[in-house]
C-alpha positions as CSV (number, residue, x, y, z in Angstrom):
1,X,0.0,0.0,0.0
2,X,1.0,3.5,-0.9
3,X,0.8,6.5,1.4
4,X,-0.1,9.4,-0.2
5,X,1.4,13.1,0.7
6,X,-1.0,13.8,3.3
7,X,-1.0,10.3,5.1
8,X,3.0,10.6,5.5
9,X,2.9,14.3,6.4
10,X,0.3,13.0,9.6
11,X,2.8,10.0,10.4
12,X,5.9,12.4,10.9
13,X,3.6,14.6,13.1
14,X,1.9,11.5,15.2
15,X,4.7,9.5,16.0
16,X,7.1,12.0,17.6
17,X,4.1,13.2,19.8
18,X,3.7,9.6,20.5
19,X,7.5,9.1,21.9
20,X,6.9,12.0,23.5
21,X,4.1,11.2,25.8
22,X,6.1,7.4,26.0
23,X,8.8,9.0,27.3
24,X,6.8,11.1,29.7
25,X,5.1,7.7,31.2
26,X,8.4,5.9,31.6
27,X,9.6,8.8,32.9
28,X,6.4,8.9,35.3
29,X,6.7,5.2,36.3
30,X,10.5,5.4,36.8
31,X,10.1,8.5,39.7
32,X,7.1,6.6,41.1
33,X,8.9,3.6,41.5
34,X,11.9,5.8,43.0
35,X,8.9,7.2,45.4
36,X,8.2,3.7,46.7
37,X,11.4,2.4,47.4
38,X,12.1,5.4,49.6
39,X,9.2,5.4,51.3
40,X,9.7,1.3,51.8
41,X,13.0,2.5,53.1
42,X,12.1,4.6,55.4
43,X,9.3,2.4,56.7
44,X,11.9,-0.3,56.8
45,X,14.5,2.4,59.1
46,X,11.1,3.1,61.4
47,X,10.6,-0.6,62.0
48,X,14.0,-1.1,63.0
49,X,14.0,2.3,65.4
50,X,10.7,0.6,66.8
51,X,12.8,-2.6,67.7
52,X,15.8,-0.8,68.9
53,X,13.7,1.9,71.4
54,X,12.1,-1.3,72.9
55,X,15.0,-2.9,73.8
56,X,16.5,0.2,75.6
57,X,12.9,0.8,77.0
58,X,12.9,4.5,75.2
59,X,8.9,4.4,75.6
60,X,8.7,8.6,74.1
61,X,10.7,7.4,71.0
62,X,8.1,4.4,70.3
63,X,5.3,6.6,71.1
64,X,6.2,9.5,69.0
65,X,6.4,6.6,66.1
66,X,2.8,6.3,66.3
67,X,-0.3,8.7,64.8
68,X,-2.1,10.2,68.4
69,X,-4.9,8.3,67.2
70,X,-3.3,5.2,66.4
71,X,-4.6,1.3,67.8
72,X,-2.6,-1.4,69.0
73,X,-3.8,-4.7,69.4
74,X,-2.1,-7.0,70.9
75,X,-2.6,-11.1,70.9
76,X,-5.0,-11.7,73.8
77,X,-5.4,-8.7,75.5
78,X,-7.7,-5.5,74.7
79,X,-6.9,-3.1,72.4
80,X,-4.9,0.2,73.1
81,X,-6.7,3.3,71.8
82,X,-4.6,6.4,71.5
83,X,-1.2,7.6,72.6
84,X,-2.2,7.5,76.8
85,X,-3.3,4.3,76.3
86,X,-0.1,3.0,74.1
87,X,2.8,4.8,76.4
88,X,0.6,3.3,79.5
89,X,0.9,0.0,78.0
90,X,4.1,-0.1,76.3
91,X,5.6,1.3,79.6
92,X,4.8,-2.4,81.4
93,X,6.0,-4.2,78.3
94,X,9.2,-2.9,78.4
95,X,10.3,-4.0,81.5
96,X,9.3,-7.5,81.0
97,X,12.2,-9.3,82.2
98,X,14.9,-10.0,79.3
99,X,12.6,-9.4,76.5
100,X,13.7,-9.5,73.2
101,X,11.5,-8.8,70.2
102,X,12.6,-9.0,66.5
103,X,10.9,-8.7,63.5
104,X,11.1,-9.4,59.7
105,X,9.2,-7.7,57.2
106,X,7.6,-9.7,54.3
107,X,6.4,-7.0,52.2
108,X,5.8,-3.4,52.5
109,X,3.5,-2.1,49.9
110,X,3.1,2.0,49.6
111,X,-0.1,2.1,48.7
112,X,-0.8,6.2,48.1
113,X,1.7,9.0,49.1
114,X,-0.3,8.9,52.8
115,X,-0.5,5.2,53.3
116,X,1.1,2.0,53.5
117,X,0.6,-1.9,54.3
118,X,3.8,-4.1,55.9
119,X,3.3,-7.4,57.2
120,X,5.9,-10.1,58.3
121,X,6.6,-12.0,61.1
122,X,8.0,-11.8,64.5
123,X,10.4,-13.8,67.4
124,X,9.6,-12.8,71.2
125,X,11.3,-13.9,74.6
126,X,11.3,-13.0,77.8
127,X,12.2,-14.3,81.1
128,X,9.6,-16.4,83.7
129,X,10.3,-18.0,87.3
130,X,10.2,-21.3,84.9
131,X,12.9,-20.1,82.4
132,X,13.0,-18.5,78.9
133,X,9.9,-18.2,77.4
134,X,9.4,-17.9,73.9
135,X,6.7,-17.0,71.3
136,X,6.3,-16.4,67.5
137,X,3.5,-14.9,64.9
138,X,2.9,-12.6,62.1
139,X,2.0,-9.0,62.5
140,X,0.4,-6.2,60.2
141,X,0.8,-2.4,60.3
142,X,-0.6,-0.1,58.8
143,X,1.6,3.6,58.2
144,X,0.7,7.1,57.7
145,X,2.2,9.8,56.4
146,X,1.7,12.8,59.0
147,X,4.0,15.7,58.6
148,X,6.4,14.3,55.8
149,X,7.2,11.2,58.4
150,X,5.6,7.7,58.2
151,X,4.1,7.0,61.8
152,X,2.8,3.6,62.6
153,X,-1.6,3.9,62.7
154,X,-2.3,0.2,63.2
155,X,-0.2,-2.1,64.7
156,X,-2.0,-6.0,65.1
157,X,0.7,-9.0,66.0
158,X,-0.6,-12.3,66.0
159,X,0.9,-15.4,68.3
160,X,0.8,-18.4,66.5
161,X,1.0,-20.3,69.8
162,X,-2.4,-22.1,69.8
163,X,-4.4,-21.6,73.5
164,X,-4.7,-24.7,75.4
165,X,-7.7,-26.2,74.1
166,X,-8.6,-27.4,78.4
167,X,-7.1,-27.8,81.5
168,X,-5.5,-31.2,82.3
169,X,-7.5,-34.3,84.2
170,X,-7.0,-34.1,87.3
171,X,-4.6,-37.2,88.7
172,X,-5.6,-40.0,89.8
173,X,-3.0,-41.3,91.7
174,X,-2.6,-41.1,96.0
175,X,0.1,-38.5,96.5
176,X,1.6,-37.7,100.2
177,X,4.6,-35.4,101.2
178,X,6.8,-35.9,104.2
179,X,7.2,-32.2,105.5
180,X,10.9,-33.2,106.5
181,X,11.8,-34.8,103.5
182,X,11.1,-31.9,101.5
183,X,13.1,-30.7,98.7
184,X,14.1,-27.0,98.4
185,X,15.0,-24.8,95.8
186,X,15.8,-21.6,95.1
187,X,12.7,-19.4,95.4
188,X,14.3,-16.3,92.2
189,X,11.6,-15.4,90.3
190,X,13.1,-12.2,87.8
191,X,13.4,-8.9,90.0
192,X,13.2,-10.8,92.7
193,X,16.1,-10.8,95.7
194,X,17.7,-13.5,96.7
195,X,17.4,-15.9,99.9
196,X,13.8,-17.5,99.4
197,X,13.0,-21.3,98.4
198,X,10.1,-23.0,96.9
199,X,9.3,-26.9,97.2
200,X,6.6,-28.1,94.8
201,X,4.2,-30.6,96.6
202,X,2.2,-31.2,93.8
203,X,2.0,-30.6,90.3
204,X,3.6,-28.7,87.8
205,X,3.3,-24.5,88.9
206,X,4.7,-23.5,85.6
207,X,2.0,-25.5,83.3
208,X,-1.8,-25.1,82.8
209,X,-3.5,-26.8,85.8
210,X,-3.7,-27.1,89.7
211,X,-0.5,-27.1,91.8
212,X,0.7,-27.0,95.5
213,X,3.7,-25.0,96.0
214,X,5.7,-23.7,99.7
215,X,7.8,-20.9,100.1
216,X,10.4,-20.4,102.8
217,X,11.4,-16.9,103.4
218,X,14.2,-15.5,105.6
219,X,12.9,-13.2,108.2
220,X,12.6,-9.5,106.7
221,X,12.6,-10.8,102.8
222,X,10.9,-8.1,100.6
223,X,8.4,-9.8,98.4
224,X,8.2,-6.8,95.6
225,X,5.0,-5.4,94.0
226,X,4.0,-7.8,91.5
227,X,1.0,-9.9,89.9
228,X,0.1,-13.0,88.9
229,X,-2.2,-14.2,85.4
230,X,-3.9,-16.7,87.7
231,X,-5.3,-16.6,91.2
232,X,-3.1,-17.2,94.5
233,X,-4.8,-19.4,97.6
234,X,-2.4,-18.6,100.3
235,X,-1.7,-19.9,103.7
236,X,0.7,-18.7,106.4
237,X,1.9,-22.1,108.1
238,X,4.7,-20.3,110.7
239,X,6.3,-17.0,111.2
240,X,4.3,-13.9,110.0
241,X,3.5,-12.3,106.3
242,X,2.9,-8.5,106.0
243,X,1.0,-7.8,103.3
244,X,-0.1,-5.0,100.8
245,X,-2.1,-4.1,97.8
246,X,-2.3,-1.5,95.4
247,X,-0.6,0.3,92.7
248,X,2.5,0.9,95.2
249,X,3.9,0.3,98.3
250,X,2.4,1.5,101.1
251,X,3.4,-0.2,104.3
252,X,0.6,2.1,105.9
253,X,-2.3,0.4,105.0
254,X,-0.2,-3.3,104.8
255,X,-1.9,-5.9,106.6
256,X,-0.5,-9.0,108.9
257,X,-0.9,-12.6,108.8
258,X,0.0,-14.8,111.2
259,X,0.2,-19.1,111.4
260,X,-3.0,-20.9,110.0
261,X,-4.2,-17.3,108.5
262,X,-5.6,-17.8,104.5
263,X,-5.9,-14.6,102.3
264,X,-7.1,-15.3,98.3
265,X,-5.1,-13.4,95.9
266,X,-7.6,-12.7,92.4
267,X,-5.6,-13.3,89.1
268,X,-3.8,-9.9,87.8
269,X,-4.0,-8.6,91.2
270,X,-1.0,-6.4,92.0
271,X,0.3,-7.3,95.5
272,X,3.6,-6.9,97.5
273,X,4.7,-8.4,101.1
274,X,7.2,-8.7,103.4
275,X,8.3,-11.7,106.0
276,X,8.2,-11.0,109.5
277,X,10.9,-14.2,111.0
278,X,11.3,-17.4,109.3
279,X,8.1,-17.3,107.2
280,X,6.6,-20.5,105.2
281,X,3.5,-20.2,103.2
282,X,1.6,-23.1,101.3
283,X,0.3,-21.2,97.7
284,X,-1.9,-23.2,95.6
285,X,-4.0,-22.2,92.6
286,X,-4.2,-23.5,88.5
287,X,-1.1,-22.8,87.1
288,X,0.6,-21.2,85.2
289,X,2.3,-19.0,88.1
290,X,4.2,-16.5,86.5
291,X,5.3,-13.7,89.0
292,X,5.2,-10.2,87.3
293,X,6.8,-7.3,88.2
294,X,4.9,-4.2,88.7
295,X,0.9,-3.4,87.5
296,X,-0.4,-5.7,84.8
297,X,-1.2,-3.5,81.6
């Protein structure tokens, strides 16, 4: 086919509009895709400040990483609304004996200028009076733009370690303990000073399900403020217990227990005491027993 005058004259004038607006696209996609791997690069850097401010408890630096309005919600356990309710939280999390967090980013996707999606998984360990502890998920957050800086606005990790699906049967077997044939060891829960013992009668304190535990306190042994995720049935079997609830320490309104005394402790029910003489007390309740230092978030 022949082109005639006119057709050729339209040809030189289309195609080098044509490369133009080609070049303009590529052009286009090239500094978007520049866009969005500085953004994932800087949203990669705030992760890692997130990880580092946790591990030297720097609770202002993790909350200024968050929008005011931001949510947090963590595996079992309400949501935190806001930045009181994240600093009040994060503020107990950090001092959770020898934790260690670490994450790994799968993907972060910049979805607009303002927003973007990153979602991974994630190592956690702390200590308990049992040992190390450790746990594992995934995790999404969601980012925000405020102000030129991306700030975390929704932050949702997810244990993978399955709940226990019911509390063990109960044993069967006849089971007596010769109170001088005890065995004792040492009592050294994290954050806790040194010089008690514990002797497990019965069952396993540091497992779902019921136990039966001693403790033997030196006279004038400082129990700190602390709670526990399940109930305490205590009973004082010699010497004398001081003891004290609340938020702090306040020997003031501490009361005392003496030999064949009972007090119930509730589960997450921030508590602190104090020996008066060679103390022993029998605790008892459905395990896990997991002393925590401080207020439970």
């Amino acid at each position: 086919m022949r082109l005639n005058a006119e057709s050729t004259m339209k040809l030189k004038t289309t195609i080098p509009t044509l490369m133009t607006f080609m070049a303009l696209a590529i052009a286009v996609l090239a500094q978007t895709a520049a866009s969005q791997t500085r953004d994932q690069q800087a949203i990669r850097a705030a992760s890692e400040a997130w990880q580092r401010y946790v591990t030297t408890q720097d609770v202002d630096s993790i909350v200024a990483l968050h929008t005011p309005d931001a949510v947090v919600m963590p595996s079992n356990a309400p949501p935190m609304k806001g930045s009181t309710a994240i600093r009040s939280g994060l503020t107990e999390m950090v001092k959770t004996p020898g934790l260690r967090l670490h994450r790994i980013p799968t993907r972060i996707e910049v979805t607009s200028p303002t927003a973007a999606t990153e979602y991974g998984s994630y190592t956690e360990s702390y200590d308990t009076p049992g040992g190390k502890m450790r746990e594992a998920g995934s995790y999404v957050t969601i980012w925000h733009r405020v102000n030129g800086k991306w700030r975390v606005a929704l932050d949702a990790p997810v244990s993978s370690i399955p709940m226990p699906a019911q509390m063990p049967a109960e044993e069967s077997d006849f089971i007596a303990r010769s109170g001088a044939a005890l065995s004792w060891i040492d009592f050294s829960p994290p954050g806790f000073p040194p010089g008690g013992k514990v002797s497990v009668l019965h069952g396993d304190p540091f497992s779902p399900g019921p136990f039966v535990l001693r403790l033997s306190l030196p006279d004038g042994y400082k129990i700190p403020l602390h709670w526990n995720p399940t109930g305490e049935h205590v009973t004082v079997l010699s010497g004398a217990l001081q003891l004290g609830v609340g938020d702090s320490v306040d020997v003031s309104s501490a009361q005392s227990y003496s030999p064949g005394d009972f007090v119930f402790i509730p589960a997450r029910h921030q508590h602190w005491a104090q020996a008066r003489g060679t103390t022993v007390l029998q605790v008892s309740g459905n395990g896990p027993f997991q002393p925590s230092l401080g207020v439970p978030k």
